[in-house]
N, C-alpha and C positions, 0 to 999 in steps of 0.2 A: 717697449718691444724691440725696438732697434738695438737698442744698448746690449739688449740680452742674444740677442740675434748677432752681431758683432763677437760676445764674448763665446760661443757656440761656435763662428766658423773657426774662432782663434783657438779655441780648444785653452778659453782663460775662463772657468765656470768657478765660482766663490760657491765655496761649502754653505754658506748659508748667508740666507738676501731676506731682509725685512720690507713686506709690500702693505703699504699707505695707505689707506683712503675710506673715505665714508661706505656706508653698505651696500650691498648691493651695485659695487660700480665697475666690477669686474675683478677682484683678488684670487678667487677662487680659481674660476676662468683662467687666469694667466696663470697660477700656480701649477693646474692639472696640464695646461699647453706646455711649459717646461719640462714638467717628468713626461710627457709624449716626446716633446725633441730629445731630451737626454735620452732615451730608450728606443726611439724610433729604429727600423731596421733597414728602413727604405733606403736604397740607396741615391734617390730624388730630395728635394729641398724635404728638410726635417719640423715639424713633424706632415707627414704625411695625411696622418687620420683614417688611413686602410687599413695599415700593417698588422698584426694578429698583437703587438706590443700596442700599439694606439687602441685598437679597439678594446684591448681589456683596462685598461685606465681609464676609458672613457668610460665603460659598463662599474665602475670600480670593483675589479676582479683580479688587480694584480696585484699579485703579493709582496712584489718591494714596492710599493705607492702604501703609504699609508694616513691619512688623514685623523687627526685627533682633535679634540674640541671637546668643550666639558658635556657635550649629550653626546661623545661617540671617544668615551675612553678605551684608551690601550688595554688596559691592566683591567682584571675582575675586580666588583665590590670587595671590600674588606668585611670578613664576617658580620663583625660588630655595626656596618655601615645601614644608615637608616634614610629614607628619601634620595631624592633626587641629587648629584652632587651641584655644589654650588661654584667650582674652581677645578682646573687640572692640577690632578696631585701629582706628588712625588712618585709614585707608583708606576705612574704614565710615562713618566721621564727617564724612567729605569727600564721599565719595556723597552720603550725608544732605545734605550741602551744599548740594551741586549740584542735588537734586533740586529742596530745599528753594525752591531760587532761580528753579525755573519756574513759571507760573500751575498751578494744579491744572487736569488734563486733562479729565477728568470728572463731578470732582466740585466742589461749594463750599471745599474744605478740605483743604488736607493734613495728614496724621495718619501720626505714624513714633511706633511704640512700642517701646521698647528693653527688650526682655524679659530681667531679669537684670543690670539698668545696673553691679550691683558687679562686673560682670567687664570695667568699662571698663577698661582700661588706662592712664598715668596719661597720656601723650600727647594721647590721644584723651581723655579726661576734657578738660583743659585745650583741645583743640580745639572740642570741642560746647559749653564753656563760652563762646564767642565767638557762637555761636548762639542762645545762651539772653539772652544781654545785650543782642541786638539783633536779635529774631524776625522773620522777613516778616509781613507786616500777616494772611497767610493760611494760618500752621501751627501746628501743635497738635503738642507735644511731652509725650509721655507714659515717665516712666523707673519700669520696676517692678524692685521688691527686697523680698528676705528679710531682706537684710543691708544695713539704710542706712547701720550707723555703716562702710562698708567705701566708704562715697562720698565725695568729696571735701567739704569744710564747703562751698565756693564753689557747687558745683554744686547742693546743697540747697538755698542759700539761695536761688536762681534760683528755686525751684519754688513753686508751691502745695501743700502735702502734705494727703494722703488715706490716711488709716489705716485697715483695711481686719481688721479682729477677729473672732475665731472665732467664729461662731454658737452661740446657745446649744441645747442639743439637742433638744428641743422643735420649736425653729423649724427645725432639721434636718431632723428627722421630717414636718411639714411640708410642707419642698422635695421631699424624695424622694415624697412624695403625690403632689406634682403632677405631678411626673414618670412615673407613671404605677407608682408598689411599692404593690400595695394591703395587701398585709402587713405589721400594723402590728409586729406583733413582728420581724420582719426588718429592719424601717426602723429597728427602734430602737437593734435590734443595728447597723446598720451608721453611724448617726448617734452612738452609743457609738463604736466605731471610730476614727471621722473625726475625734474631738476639733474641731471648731467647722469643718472645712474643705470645705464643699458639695460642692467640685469633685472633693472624695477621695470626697466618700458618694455623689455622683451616679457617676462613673465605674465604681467598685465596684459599683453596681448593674447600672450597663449591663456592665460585665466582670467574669463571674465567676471568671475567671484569674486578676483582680488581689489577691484574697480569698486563693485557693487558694494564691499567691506568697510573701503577705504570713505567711499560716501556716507557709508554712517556713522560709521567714525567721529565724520565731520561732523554730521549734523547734529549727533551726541553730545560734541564737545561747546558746540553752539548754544544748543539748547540749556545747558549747564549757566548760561548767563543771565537766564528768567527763570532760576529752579531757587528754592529754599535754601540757607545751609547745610540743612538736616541731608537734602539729599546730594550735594556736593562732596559733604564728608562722606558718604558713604561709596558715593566714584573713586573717592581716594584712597579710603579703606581697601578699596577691590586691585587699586593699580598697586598699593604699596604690596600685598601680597603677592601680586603677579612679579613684583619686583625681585620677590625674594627666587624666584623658580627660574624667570626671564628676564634676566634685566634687560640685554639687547630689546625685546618687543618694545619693552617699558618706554626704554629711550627713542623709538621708534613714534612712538606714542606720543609723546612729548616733543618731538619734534614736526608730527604732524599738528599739534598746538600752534607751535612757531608759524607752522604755515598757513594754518587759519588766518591767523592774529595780523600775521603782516599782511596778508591780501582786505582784512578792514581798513589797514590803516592805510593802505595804499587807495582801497574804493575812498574814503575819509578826503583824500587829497586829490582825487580826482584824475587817476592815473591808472585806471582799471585796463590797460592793454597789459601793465606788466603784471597781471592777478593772474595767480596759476591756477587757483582750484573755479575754475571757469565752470563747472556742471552746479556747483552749488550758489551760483553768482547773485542769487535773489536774498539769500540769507546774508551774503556778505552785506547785502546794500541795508536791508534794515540793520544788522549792528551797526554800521556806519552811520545809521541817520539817527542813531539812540545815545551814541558815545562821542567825542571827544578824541580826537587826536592826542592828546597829552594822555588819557586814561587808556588807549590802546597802545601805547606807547610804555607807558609806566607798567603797564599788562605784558607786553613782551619782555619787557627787563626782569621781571618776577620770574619769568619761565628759565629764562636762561641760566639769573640766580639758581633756579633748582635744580637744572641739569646740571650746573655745577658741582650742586652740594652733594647731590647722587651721586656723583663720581669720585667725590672724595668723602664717600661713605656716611654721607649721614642717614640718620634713622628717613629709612621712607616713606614710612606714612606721616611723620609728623613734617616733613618737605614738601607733601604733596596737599597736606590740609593748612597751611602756610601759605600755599599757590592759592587755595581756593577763596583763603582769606580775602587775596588780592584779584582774585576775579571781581571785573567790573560789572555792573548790574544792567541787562538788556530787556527785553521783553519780546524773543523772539517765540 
């Protein structure tokens, strides 16, 4: 924020900045607070968050802000187009073009933030790279990602990059203050949670559904370790399709596994203060008293393996009935 805030008094803004970081940990956030500074009219420190320019960015109403991600394309279906798309196409990057090529209407600035950039496609990669090599004097190109190394080298190296790190919990606790949790022990519990991700512990506050969700989640994923094959493979079945629609959730999901897994092996060794999923902490302890540190252990290398393979495209349901292969057997 400083860095960006320094290039804004200097009036030194790069046509387009690549922002870092795991989900939900604020990309967004900092993406839409830049197109408010660049646009701001205030004549007070920028952005204001009053001005008739900030409050339509924040309502998302302004017409040079434009936000793209593969469930909020640019560009209409293509006649012949069937389902849900799976990537941002070429189409989208051509709008961006076209838009890109008119004076901003409204505002000072145009600002297109491509929420998700590793789902360019490589067409469209190679398309918006012709954009970034030679920017209108007056847009601001913003590409967010979980997964950089899944972008092309070329397209990074256009960028300015902004890495964007889990908070540490503390300054978590903190944020949810200001937000209005005056419970400190709730705030702590859910900045435990969040593992460094604001926008997970702010949300969660404002939705207590998403708490309620994520507990059974767990308990689902638990329970999978005193269940049959038969019905293992059929969890897998369910996530590999979800995969093909969602794969952010998917990986979301899988990484809530991660988090299970290591709060057994951590109750296993006896070190339950640094166990984050603390509301389901009775589950933890019987897996723990069923298994084996080396089998919880070889259990998380199996996940990770799969996050892997997922990302570098392998078939998902046969990755995820592979995982179940190697679920170790509990009797929760």
């Amino acid at each position: 924020v400083r860095q960006l805030q320094h290039s804004l008094e200097g009036g030194r803004i790069a046509h387009s900045y690549l922002l870092v970081g795991p989900p939900n940990v604020g990309k967004m956030t900092l993406a839409l607070t830049l197109a408010q500074a660049l646009n701001c009219i205030s004549g007070a420190e920028r952005p204001c968050g009053a001005c008739s320019q900030c409050s339509r960015i924040s309502l998302g109403r302004h017409s040079d802000v434009r936000v793209l991600s593969v469930g909020a394309p640019l560009a209409p279906p293509e006649p012949d187009e069937r389902g849900p798309r799976k990537g941002i196409h070429i189409a989208d990057v051509r709008e961006l073009q076209r838009l890109a090529s008119l004076k901003p209407f409204e505002g000072q600035w145009h600002v297109f933030i491509i929420d998700g950039a590793d789902h360019l496609i490589e067409e469209a990669a190679n398309c918006l790279l012709k954009t970034l090599e030679e920017p209108p004097p007056d847009v601001v190109i913003l590409l967010l990602t979980s997964e950089e190394e899944r972008l092309l080298p070329t397209l990074r190296s256009r960028c300015q990059r902004l890495e964007l790190r889990p908070l540490p919990e503390r300054e978590l606790v903190d944020a949810l203050t200001r937000v209005g949790l005056s419970d400190q022990a709730e705030a702590a519990h859910l900045a435990r949670l969040a593992c460094g991700r604001v926008g997970w512990a702010i949300s969660a506050y404002r939705n207590p559904q998403l708490l309620e969700k994520r507990r059974e989640e767990l308990e689902q994923i638990a329970t999978l370790a005193s269940s049959s094959l038969a019905t293992r493979f059929d969890y897998a079945s369910g996530l590999g399709t979800q995969f093909g629609r969602n794969r952010a959730q998917v990986q979301e999901t899988l990484v809530l596994w991660l988090s299970l897994w290591r709060d057994v092996l951590l109750t296993e060794e006896g070190v339950e203060d640094h166990v984050v999923n603390l509301d389901i902490v009775d589950t933890l302890r019987v897996l723990a008293g069923q298994l084996t540190p080396h089998e919880t252990a070889a259990f998380i290398d199996s996940t990770l393996r799969t996050i892997e393979a997922l990302e570098q495209n392998a078939n998902p349901r046969l990755a995820l009935e592979t995982l179940m292969l190697s679920l170790p057997a509990g009797k929760v």
